[in-house]
LUMMI-543714 format. One record per residue (C-alpha): residue number from 1; residue in three letters; x, y, z. Coordinates in steps of 0.5 Angstrom, whole numbers, plus 500, padded with zeros to 3 digits. Example, Ala and Ser with C-alpha at 12.3 -4.5 7.8 and 13.67 -1.06 7.14 Angstrom:
# LUMMI-543714
<1, "ALA", <525, 491, 516>>
<2, "SER", <527, 498, 514>>
END
This chain:
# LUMMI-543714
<1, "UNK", <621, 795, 358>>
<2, "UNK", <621, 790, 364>>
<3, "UNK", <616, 786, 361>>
<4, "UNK", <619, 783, 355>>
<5, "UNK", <626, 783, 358>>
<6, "UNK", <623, 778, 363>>
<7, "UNK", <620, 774, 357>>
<8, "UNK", <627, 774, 354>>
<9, "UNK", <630, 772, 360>>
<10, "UNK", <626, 766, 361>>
<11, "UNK", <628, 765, 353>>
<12, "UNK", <634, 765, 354>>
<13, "UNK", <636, 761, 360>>
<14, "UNK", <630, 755, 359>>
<15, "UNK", <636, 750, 356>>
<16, "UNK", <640, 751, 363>>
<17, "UNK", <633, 750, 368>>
<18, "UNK", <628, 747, 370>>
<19, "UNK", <621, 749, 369>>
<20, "UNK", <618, 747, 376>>
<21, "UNK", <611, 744, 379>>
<22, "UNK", <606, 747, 382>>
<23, "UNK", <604, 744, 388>>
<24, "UNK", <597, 745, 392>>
<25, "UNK", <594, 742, 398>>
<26, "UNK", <587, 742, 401>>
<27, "UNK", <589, 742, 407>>
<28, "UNK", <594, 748, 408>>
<29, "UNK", <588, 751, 402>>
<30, "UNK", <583, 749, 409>>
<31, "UNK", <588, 752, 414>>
<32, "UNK", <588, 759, 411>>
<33, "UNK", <581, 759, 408>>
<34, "UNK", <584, 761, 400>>
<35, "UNK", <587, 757, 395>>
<36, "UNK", <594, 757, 395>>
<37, "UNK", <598, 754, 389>>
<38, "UNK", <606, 754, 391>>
<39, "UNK", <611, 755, 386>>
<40, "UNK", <617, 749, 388>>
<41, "UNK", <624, 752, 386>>
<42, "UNK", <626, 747, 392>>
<43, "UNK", <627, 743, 385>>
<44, "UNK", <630, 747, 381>>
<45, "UNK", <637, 745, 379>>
<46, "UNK", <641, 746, 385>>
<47, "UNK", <636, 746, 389>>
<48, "UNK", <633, 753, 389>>
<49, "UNK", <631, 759, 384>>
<50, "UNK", <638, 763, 384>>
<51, "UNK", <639, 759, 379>>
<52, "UNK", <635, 762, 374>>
<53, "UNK", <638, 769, 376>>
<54, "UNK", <646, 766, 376>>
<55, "UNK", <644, 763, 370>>
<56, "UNK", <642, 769, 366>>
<57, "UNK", <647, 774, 369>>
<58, "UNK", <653, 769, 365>>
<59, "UNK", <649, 769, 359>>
<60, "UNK", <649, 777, 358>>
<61, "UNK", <656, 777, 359>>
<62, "UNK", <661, 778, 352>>
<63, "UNK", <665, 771, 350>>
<64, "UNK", <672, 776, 353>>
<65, "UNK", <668, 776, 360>>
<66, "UNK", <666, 769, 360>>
<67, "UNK", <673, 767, 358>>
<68, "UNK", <676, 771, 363>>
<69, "UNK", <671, 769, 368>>
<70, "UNK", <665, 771, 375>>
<71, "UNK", <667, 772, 382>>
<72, "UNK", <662, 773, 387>>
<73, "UNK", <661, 772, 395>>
<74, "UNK", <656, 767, 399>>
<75, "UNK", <656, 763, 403>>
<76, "UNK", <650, 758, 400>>
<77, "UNK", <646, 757, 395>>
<78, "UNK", <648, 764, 391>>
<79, "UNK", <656, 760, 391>>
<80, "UNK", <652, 754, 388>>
<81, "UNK", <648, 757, 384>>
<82, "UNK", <654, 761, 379>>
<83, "UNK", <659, 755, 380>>
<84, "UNK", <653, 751, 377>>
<85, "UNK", <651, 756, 372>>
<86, "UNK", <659, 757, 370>>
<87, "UNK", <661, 749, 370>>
<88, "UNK", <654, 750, 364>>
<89, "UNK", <657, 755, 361>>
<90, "UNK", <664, 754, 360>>
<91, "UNK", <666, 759, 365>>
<92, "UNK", <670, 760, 371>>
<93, "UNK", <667, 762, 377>>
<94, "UNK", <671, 765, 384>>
<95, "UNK", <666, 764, 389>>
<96, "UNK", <669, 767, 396>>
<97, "UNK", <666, 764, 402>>
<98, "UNK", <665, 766, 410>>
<99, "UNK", <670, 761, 413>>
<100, "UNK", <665, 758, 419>>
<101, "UNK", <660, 757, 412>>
<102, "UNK", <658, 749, 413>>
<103, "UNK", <663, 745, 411>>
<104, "UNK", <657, 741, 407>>
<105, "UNK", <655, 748, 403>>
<106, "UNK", <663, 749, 401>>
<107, "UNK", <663, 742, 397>>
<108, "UNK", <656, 742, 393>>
<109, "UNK", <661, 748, 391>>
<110, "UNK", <667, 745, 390>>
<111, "UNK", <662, 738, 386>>
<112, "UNK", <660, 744, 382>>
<113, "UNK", <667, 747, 380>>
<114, "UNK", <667, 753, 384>>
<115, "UNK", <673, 755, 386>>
<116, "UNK", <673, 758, 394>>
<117, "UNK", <676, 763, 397>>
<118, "UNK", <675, 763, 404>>
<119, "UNK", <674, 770, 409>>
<120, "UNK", <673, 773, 414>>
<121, "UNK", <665, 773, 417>>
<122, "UNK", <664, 780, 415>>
<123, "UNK", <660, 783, 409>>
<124, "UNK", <666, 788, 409>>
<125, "UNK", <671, 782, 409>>
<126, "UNK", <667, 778, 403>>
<127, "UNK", <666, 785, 399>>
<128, "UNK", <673, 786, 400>>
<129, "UNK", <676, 780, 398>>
<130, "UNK", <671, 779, 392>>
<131, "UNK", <673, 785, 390>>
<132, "UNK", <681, 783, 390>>
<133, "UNK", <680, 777, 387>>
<134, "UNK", <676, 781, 381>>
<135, "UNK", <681, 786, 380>>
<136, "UNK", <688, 781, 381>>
<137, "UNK", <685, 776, 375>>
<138, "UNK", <679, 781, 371>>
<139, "UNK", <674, 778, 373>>
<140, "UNK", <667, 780, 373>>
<141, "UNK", <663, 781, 380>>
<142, "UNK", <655, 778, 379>>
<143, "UNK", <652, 780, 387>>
<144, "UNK", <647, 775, 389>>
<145, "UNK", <641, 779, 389>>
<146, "UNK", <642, 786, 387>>
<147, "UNK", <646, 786, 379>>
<148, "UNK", <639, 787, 374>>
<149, "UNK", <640, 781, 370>>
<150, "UNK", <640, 776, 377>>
<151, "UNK", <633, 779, 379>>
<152, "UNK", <630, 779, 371>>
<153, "UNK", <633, 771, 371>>
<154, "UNK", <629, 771, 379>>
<155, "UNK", <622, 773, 375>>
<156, "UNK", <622, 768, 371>>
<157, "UNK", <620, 763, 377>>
<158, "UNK", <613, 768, 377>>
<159, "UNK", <612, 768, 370>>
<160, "UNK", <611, 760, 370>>
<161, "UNK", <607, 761, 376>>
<162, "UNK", <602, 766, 372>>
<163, "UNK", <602, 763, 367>>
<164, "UNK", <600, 756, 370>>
<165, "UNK", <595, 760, 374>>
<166, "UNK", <594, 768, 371>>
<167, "UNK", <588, 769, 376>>
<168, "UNK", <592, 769, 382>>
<169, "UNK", <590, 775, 386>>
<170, "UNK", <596, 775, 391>>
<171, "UNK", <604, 773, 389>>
<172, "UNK", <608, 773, 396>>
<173, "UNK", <615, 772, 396>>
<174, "UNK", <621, 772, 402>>
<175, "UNK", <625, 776, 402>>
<176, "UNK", <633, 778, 404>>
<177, "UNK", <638, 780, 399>>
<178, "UNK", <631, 783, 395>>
<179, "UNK", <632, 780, 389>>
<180, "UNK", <627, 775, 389>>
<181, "UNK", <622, 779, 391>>
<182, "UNK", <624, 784, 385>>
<183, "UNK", <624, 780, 380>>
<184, "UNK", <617, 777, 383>>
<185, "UNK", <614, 784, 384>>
<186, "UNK", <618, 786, 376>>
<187, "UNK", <613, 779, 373>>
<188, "UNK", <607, 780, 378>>
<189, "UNK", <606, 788, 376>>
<190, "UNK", <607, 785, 368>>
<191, "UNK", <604, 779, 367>>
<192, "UNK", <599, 779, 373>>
<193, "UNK", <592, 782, 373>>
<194, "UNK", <592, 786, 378>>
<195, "UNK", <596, 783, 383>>
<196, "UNK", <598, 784, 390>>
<197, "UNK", <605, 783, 392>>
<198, "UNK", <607, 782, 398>>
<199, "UNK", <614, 779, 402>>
<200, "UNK", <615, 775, 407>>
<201, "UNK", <621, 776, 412>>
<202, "UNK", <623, 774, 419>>
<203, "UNK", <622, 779, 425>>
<204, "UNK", <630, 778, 427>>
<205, "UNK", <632, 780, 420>>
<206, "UNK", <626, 785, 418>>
<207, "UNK", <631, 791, 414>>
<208, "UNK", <627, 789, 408>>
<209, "UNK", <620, 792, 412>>
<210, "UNK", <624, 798, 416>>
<211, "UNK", <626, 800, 409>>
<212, "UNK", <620, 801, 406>>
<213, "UNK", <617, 805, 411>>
<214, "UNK", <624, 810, 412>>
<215, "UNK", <625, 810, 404>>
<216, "UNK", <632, 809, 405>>
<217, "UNK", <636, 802, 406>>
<218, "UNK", <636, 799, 413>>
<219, "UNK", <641, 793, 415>>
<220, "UNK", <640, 789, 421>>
<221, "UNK", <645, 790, 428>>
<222, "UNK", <644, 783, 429>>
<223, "UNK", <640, 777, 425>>
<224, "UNK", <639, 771, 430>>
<225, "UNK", <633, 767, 425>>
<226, "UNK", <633, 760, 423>>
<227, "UNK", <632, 763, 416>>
<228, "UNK", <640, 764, 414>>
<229, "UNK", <637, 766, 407>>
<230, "UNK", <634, 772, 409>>
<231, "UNK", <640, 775, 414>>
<232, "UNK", <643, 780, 408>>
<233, "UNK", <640, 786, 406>>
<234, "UNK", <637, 790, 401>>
<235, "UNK", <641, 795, 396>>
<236, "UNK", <641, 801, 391>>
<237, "UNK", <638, 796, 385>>
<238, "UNK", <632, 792, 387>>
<239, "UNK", <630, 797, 393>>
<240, "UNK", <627, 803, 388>>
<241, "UNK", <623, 796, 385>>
<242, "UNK", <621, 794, 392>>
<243, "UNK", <619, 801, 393>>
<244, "UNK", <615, 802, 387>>
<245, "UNK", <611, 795, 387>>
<246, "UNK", <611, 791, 394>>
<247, "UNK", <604, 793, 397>>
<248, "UNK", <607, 790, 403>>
<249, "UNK", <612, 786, 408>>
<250, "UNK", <609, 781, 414>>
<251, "UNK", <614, 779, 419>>
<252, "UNK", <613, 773, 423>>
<253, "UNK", <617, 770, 429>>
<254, "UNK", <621, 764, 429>>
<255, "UNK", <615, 759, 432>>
<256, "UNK", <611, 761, 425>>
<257, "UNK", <617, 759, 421>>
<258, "UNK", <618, 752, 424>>
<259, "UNK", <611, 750, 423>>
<260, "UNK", <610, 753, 417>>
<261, "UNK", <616, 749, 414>>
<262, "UNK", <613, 743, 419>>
<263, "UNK", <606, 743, 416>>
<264, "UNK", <609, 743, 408>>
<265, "UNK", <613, 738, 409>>
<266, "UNK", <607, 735, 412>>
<267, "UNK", <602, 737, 407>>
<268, "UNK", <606, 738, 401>>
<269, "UNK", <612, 732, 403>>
<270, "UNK", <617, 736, 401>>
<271, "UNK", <624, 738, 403>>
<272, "UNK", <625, 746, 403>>
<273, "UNK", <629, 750, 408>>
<274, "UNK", <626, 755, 412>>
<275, "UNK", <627, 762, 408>>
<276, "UNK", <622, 758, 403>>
<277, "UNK", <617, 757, 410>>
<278, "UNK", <617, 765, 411>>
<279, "UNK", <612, 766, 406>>
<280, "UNK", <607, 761, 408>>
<281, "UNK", <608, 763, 415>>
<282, "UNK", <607, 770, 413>>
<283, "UNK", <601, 769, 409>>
<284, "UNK", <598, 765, 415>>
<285, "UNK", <598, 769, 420>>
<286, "UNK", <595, 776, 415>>
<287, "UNK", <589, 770, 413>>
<288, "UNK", <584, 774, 416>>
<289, "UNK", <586, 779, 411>>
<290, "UNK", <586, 774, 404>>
<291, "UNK", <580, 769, 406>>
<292, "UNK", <578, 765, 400>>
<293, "UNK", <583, 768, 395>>
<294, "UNK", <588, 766, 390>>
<295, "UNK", <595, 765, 392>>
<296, "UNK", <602, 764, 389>>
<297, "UNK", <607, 762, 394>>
<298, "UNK", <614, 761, 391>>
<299, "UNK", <618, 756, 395>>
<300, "UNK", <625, 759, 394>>
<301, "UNK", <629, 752, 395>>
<302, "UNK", <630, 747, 399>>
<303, "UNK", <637, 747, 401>>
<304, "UNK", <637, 744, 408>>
<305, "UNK", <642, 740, 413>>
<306, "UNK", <637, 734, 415>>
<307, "UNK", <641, 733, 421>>
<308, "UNK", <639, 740, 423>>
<309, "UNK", <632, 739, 422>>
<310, "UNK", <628, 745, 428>>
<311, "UNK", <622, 740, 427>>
END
């Protein structure tokens, strides 16, 4: 069911994305010792893939959700994504957003005709303020990274991928919230040919590989990585598909996520954050264990303060 859902999906938001490059390097390739073809959603309208998943979860809702309006808590590209998505649409979005969230991140939302309400820095305050915000004015919640429709929107980066590159013997993606890993597991377990997925994630947030090992979802005390991104945790929707379909998670230390973004603005010359960078800094690491394959990389965006640059 998933793979024509997926085909769908990809249908159904073309008109409000963009279909984005396919880059490779010989010199990253010779680095690594395989072939890697990199999947650029740092170009993708707003500068990242939840675009894609922003997108569809509007599109799904009947004419009386949409006329009454999304809500949803972020404190960057999720929060740029629905007001984007929205202001294409028609439609009204709510973004609730942690009060210390970068003043930069706070006007690409308002640019986009979001409308913030600031909170505490808490998830329970975001949950709790979103929550209000939905029941006083009947609004419809869209989650980040853990709502099916965001994840088979996010599935849709890989689609392209595969069907650019079908030969590719490994898909890796970063993951934080899960639903970019979802969605990518969903479309490299349906359209791939015998497809290894494999996520990458920071030491300093690594809930994503303590809950595959324990089964059961685990959260991080403290979450201190240069990849803000990937600070959030996993949940009840994209876990079970995490579980069914990820082969394996790789996690890599601070130093391997700035030279990785460092040699992809090197090699590639373009600008990505550094949760893009985890995937490439994971398969780095683990090369002895993919020498002379295939290897789709999704770059997740490219949202990044210039003036903070680790490099």
């Amino acid at each position: 069911m998933d793979k024509q859902v997926i085909l769908e999906t990809h249908e159904r938001i073309q008109p409000y994305i963009h279909h984005t490059p396919v880059l490779t390097s010989q010199g990253i390739n010779a680095i690594v010792g395989a072939r890697l073809f990199f999947k650029c959603e740092n170009f993708q309208k707003m500068g990242a893939f939840k675009m894609r998943g922003a997108t569809n979860a509007i599109l799904q809702l009947t004419q009386e959700q949409r006329d009454r309006g999304v809500v949803t808590h972020s404190s960057g590209n999720f929060a740029q994504a629905l007001s984007l998505a929205a202001k294409s649409l028609g439609v009204t979005a709510h973004i609730v957003m942690p009060e210390n969230a970068p003043q930069v991140k706070k006007d690409a939302v308002l640019s986009y005709n979001g409308l913030i309400t600031e909170c505490e820095s808490t998830p329970e305050a975001r949950e709790a303020v979103s929550q209000r915000i939905a029941d006083s004015n009947g609004l419809t919640f869209v989650h980040p990274s853990n709502d099916i429709d965001v994840i088979h929107g996010n599935a849709t980066a890989c689609l392209e991928l595969l069907e650019d590159y079908p030969d590719l013997e490994v898909v890796i993606a970063p993951v934080g919230g899960g639903g970019l890993l979802a969605g990518t597991a969903l479309a490299a377990h349906h359209f791939g040919q015998h497809c290894k997925i494999l996520g990458g994630e920071p030491f300093e947030a690594d809930d994503a590989y303590r809950s595959l090992l324990s089964g059961t979802i685990e959260t991080n005390a403290s979450t201190r990585t240069i990849a803000d991104g990937l600070r959030t945790h996993l949940g009840d929707i994209n876990f079970p598909i995490l579980k069914k379909h990820v082969d394996s998670i790789i996690r890599v230390e601070e130093h391997d996520i700035i030279e990785a973004m460092r040699l992809i603005y090197q090699r590639l010359k373009i600008v990505v954050e550094p949760s893009s960078a985890v995937a490439l800094a994971a398969i780095i690491k683990q090369k002895a264990d993919y020498k002379n394959h295939t290897i789709g990389v999704i770059l997740s965006g490219g949202n990044v303060d210039l003036k903070a640059l680790p490099f």
